[in-house]
C-alpha positions as a Python dict, from the first residue, in 0.01 Angstrom:
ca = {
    (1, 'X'): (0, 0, 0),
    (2, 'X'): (123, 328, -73),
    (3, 'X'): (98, 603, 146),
    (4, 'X'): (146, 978, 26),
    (5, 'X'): (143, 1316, 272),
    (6, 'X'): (-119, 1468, 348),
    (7, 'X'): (-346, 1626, 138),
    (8, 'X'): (-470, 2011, 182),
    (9, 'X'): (-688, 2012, 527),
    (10, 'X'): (-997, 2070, 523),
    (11, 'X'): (-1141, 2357, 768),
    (12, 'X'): (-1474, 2206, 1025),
    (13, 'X'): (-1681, 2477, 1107),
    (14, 'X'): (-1667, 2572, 1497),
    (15, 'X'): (-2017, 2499, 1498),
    (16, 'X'): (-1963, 2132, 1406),
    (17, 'X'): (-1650, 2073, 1568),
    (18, 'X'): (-1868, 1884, 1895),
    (19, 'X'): (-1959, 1631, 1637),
    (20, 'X'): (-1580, 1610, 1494),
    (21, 'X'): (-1459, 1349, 1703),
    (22, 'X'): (-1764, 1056, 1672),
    (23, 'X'): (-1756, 1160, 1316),
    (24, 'X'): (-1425, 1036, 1275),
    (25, 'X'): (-1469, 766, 1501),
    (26, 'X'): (-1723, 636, 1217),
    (27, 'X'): (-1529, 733, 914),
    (28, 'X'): (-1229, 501, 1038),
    (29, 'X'): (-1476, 219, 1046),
    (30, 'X'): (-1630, 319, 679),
    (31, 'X'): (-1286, 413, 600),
    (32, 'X'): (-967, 173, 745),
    (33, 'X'): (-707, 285, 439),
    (34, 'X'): (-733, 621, 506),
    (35, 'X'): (-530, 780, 823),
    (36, 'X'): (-705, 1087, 968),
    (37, 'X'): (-524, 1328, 1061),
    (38, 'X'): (-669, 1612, 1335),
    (39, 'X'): (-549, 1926, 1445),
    (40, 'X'): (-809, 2179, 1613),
    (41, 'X'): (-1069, 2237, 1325),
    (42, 'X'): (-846, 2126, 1032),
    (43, 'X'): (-868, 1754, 908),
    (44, 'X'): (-634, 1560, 657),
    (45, 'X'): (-634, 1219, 515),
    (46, 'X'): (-367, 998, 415),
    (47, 'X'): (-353, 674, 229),
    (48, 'X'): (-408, 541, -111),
    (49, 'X'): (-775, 726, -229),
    (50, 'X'): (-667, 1071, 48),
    (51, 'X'): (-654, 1290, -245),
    (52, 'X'): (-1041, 1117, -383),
    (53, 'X'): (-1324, 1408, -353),
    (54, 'X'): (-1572, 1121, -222),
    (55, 'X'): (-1323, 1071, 49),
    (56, 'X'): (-1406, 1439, 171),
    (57, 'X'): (-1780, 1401, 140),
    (58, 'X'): (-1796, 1147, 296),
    (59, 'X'): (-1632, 1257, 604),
    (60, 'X'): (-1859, 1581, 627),
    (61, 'X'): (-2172, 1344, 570),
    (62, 'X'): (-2045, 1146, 869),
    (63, 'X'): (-2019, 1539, 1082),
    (64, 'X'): (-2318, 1613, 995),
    (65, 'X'): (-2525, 1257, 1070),
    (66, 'X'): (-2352, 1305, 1374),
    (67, 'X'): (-2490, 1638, 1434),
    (68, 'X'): (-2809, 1537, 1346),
    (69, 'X'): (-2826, 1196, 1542),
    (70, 'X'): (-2753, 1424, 1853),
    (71, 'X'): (-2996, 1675, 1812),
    (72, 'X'): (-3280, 1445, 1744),
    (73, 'X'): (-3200, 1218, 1990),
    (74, 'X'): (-3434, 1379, 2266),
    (75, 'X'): (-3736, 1386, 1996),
    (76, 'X'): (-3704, 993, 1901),
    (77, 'X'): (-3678, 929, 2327),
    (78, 'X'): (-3993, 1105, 2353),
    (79, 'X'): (-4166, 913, 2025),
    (80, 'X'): (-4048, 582, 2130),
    (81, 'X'): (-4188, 642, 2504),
    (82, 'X'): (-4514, 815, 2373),
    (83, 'X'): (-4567, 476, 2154),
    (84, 'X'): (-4482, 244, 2419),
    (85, 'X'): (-4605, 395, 2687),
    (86, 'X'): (-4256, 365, 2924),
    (87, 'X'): (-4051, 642, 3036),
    (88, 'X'): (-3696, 648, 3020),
    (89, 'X'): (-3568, 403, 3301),
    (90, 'X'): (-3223, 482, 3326),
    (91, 'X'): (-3126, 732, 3636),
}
């Protein structure tokens, strides 16, 4: 496997940068050839397909399903308890 430098970061918006690390957590799974490389709101990628625009999308899809897993996690609580009829158990 060849492995070139880094390609040009790519700048997260502050406003996403809560969801940064899960995101990237994810993105290794979806992603194992390509090293990640972090530093405050900049993000590289090395490995064989680093320099592929796909590989780019698909990391900012993975931000933002992040994002929006956390925000609507409250809202799906309160369906699934409205449907079942059982309020969240857990202290």
């Amino acid at each position: 496997m060849e492995v070139t430098d880094p390609r040009t970061p790519i700048t997260i918006d502050e406003h996403l940068l809560p969801w940064l690390s899960d995101a990237a957590l994810r993105f290794r799974y979806l992603y194992p050839q390509i090293a990640l490389h972090i530093d405050g709101n900049t993000v590289s990628f090395r490995g064989e397909a680093a320099d592929d625009p796909g590989v780019t999308r698909d990391f900012l899809f993975c931000i933002y399903r992040q994002k929006i897993f956390a925000e609507t996690l409250p809202l799906r609580k309160m369906l699934i308890e409205g449907v079942t009829g059982f309020a969240d158990r857990t202290p």
